[in-house]
N, C-alpha and C positions, 0 to 999 in steps of 0.2 A: 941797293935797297931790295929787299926780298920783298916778294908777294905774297899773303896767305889768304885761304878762303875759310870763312866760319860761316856758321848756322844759328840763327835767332829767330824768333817770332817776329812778323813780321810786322803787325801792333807796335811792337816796341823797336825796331828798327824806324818805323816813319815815325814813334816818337821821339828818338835820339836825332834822327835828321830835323825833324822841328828845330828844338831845341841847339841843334848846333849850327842851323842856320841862323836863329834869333841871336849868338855868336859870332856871328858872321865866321864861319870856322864849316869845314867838309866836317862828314861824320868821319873819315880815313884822318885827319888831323888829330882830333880828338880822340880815334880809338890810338893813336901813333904817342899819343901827351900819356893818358893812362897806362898804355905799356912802357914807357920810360919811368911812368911813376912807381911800376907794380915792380918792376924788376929792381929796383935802386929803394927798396924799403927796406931801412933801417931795423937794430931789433927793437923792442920793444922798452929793452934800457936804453937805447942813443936815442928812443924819440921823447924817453921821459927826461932826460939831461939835455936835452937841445932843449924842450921846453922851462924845463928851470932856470936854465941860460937866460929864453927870454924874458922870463919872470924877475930874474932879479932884482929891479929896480922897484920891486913892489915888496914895501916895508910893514910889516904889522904892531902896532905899538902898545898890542894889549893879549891876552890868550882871551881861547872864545870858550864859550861853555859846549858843552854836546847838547844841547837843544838848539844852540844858534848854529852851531854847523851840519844839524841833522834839518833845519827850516826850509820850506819851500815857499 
């Protein structure tokens, strides 16, 4: 395993340590999960077909108007 040093505000450093301790997790674990997640990101087509994958089983059994899909 390689060692690297980086540079942050220091604010936001004791807040990611917060935070990863209420995890019960080192902040080194957590920066080790998001660099596995930032390197292994898919493009932006395999993440919209992964997600229709898991949608599938959600059926629609009518069209909607554009005021019901433009609603908040």
């Amino acid at each position: 395993m390689r060692n690297i040093t980086f540079s942050a505000d220091e604010e936001l450093v004791d807040r990611a340590r917060l935070r990863a301790r209420r995890e019960n997790k080192t902040l080194n674990a957590v920066f080790r999960e998001w660099l596995q997640r930032y390197a292994s990101v898919p493009t932006a087509v395999a993440e919209y077909q992964q997600l229709m994958r898991r949608l599938s089983h959600v059926k629609v059994d009518r069209e909607f108007t554009r005021d019901e899909m433009n609603s908040r």
